[in-house]
N, C-alpha and C positions, 0 to 999 in steps of 0.2 A: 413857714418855718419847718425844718427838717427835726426829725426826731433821730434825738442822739442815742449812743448805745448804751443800750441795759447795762443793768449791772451783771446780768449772765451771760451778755455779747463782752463785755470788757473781763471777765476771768476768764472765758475760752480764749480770747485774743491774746490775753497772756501766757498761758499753755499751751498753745500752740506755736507760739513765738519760743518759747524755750524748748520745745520738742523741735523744733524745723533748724534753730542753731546750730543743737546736738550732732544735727547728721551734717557730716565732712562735706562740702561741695568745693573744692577750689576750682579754677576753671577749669574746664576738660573733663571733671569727672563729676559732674552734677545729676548722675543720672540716679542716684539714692534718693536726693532730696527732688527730681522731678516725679520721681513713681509716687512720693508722698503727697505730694502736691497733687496730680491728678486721682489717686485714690481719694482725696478730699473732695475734689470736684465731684465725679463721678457718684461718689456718697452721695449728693448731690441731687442726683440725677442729672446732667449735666455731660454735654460730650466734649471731650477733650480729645483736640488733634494736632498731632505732632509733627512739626517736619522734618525735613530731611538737612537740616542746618548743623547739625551734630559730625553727621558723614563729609561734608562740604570743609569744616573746619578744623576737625578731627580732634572732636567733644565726644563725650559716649551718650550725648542725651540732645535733642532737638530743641527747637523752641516749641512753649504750648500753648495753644488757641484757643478760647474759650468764648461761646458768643449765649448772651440773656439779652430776649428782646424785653424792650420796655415799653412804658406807656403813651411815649411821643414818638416821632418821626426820627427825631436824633437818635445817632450811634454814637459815643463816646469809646476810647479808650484808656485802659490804665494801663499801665505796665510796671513791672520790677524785674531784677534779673536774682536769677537763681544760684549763681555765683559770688562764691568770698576768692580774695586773696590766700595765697597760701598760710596756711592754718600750723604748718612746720610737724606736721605727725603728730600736734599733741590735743588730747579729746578737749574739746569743748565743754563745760560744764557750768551751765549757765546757772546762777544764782541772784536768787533778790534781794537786797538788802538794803533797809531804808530805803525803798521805793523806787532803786536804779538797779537793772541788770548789768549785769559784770560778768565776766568768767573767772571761776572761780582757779583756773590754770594758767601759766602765762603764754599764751596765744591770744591770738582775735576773740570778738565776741561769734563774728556773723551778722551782726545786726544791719549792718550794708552789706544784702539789701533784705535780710529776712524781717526787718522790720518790716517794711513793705509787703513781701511776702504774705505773711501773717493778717496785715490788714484786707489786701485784696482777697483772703480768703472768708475771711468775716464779714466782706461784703457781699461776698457769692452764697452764705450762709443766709443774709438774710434777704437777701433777692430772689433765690430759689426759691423762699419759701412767700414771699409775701409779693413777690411781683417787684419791679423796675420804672421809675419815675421814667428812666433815660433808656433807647439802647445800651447793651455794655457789650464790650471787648477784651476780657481780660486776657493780655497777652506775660507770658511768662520765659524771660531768656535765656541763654547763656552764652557765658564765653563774654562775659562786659567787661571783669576787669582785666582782660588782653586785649584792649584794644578794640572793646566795643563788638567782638567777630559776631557774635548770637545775631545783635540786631542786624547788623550791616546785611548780614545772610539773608533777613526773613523781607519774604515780599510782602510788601505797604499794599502792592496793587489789591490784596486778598481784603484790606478790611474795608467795613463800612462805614467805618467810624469815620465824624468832619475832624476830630482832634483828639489829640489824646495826653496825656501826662504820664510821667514818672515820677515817684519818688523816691527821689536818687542825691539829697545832698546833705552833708550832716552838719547841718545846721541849726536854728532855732524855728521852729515851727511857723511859719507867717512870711518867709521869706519866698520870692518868686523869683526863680530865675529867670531874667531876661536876655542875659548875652553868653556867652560859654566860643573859648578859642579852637584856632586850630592849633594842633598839637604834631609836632613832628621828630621823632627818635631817629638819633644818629649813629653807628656803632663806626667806628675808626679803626682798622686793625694797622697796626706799625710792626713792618718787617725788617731786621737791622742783621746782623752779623756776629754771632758768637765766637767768641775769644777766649783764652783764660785769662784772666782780670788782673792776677798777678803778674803773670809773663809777659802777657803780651797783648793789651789792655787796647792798645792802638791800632791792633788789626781787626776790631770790634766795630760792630757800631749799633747802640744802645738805643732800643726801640723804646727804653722806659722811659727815660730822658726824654727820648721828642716828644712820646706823651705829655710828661712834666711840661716840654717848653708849650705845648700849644693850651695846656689849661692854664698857664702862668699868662699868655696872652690874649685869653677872652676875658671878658667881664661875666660873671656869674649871677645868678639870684635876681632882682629885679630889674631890668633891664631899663623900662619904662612904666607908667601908670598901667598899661596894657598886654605890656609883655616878659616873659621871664625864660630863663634857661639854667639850665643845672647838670653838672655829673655827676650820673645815676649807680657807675661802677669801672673801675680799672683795675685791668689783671695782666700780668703777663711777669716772667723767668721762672725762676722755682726756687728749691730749699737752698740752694748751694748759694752765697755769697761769690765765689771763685769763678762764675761765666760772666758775661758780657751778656744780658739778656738780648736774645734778638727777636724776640715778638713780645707786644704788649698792646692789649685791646681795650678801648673805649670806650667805653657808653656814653651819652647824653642826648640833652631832650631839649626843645625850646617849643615855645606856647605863646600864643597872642591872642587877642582879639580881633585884631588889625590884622587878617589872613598874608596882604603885602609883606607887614613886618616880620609874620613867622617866615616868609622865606626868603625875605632878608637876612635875617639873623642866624639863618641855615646854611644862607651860601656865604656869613661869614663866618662861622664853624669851622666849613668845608676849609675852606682859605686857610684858614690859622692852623690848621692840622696840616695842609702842603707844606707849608711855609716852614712847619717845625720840621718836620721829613726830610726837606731839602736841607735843613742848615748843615756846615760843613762840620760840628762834630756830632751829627748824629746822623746823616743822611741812609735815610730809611727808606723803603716802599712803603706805599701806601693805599690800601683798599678801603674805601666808604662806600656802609651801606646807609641810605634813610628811607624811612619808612614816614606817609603822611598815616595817623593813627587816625583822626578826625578832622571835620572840618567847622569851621565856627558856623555858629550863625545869632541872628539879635533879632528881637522879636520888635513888630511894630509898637507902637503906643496900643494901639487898639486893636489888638490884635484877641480875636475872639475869646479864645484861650486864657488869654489872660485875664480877662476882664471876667472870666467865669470864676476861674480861679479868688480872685481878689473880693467877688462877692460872698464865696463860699467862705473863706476866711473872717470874713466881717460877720457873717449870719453867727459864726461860732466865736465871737466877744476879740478875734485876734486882730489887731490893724495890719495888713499886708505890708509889706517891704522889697520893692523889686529893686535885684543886685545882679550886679554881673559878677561871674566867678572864673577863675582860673581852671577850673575842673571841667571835667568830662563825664557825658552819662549815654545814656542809650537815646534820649533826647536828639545827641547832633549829629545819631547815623540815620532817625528816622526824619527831620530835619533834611538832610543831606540827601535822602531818597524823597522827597518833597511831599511829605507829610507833616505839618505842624505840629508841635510837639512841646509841651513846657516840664520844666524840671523844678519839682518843690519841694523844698526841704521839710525834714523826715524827721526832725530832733534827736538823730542820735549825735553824737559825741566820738571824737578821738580814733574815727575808723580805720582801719587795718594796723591800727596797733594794741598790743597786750592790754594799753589803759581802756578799750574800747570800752562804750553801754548805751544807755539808751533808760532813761525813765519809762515806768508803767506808765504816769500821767501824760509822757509827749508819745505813746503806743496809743493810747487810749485818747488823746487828742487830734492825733493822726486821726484813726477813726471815723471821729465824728466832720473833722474836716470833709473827708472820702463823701461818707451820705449827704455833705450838704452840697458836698460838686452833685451828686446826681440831682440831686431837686431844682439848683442853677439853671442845670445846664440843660433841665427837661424844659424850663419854664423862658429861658431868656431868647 
């Protein structure tokens, strides 16, 4: 049976989670909260090695390497990413109250993924000092919520780790992810013909309109049990009522499990955006760009990983729950560079939005979950 954490591992774990929030990381500029993060290790005694994933992606900060050998033959890896979603310029100011962090400002908390954060450093606290059941890996990234870039960058070939895990999905604590889609973003630019609207209305031709006509003729939001798609954003004319707008751009996105059906569902996007372009009162140009962000993947029944996982959960009174989700983690770039990888939910709440948090109790569960994977996964 692993021994859980102190009551003096669980109040550092909490201030240190509220201290790692504090500092701004949205993507690209995570290099504040990586200096903090390896000044923790290093505290440590501990080497922290950074690549050159930052320069590649054009982030001001690398991914970070952290390697504690352990008591067995196994290497395991953790990982988290060191990026939030943009935070809008406004400070973070984490607050307790009744036993859940919140920001006390309306922005993000941080807590995807500094929850995490915060744990894997609690764990390097006390492995440094008392030794490792397991090899460890603690890998730290950036650049995840654009589309995974940190991970995708960092070469797998370097670890020693048979698996490793993220905790990357805000959920309720006990949940295993098993499946996770691929995901693909679409941007549509419509080039039409400005006019003056009053005068001469019909020497126009209205790229906002064919936008309208091609999201009037998709289906939106769930698609199937598997797959889904959504516009993410459209812009285009300007302040004046009195032009014939002739550019207006796109965004959207579709997602499956069923990798066939995401790009089914892509090339009928593509379609429905020609198709509006072409009609005879709006007939536009038309440029698409897409972009595949991720790629799925679904874990066996018995798939090592999981099976660690699900013990670890059990030893700490939680019954496991494996689910497949619509979401994306660092999981399906390392995944996708053929490193097995599972993604487990973290207990926060309501992420990259103002209502964001995260209980002390599921930080401090989280935890104890972490030392029972090492003990698992030294022993199974």
């Amino acid at each position: 049976m692993s021994r859980f954490a102190s009551e003096l591992e669980r109040r550092r774990l909490n201030e240190l989670f509220a201290e790692l929030c504090a500092i701004s990381s949205p993507s690209r500029n995570e290099r504040a909260v990586a200096d903090r993060v390896a000044a923790e290790l290093r505290a440590l005694g501990l080497e922290v090695a950074e690549d050159q994933a930052g320069e590649a992606i054009g982030a001001n900060a690398g991914n970070l390497l952290v390697r504690i050998p352990g008591r067995s033959e196994r290497t395991i890896m953790l990982a988290a990413h060191l990026d939030t979603v943009d935070d809008d310029g406004i400070s973070i100011e984490p607050i307790l109250e009744e036993g859940v962090w919140t920001n006390a400002n309306d922005t993000i908390l941080g807590a995807d993924n500094k929850a995490a954060v915060a744990v894997l450093l609690a764990v390097a606290h006390r492995v440094a000092i008392e030794g490792s059941p397991v090899g460890l890996e603690l890998l730290f990234t950036v650049c995840e919520e654009d589309g995974l870039q940190g991970a995708a960058a960092f070469d797998v070939t370097q670890l020693h780790s048979e698996f490793g895990f993220v905790f990357d999905h805000a959920s309720p604590i006990g949940e295993v992810i098993v499946a996770s889609p691929t995901y693909f973003f679409l941007e549509a630019e419509f080039r039409g013909k400005a006019a003056h609207a009053g005068i001469r209305p019909e020497a126009g031709s209205n790229a906002i309109v064919a936008a309208a006509k091609a999201i009037e003729s998709l289906q939106w939001g769930r698609i199937d049990p598997e797959t889904t798609a959504n516009v993410g954003g459209i812009e285009g004319g300007g302040p004046s009522t009195n032009v014939v707008a002739d550019r207006c751009v796109l965004r959207a996105e579709t997602r499956s499990l069923a990798p066939a059906r995401a790009e089914t569902q892509l090339t009928e996007m593509i379609d429905r955006c020609q198709d509006a372009a072409n009609r005879p009162e709006c007939s536009c140009d038309l440029d698409v760009t897409t972009h595949k962000h991720f790629d799925a993947y679904r874990h066996a029944a018995n798939a090592t990983q999981v099976l660690v996982a699900e013990a670890a959960l059990r030893e700490c009174g939680i019954e496991p729950l494996r689910v497949q989700t619509g979401g994306g983690s660092d999981a399906n770039a390392f995944e996708a560079a053929g490193f097995p990888c599972t993604n487990l939910a973290n207990g926060t709440e309501r992420n990259h939005e103002p209502t964001e948090s995260v209980s002390a109790a599921a930080l401090e569960q989280m935890l104890d979950v972490t030392f029972a994977l090492l003990r698992v996964a030294a022993e199974t």
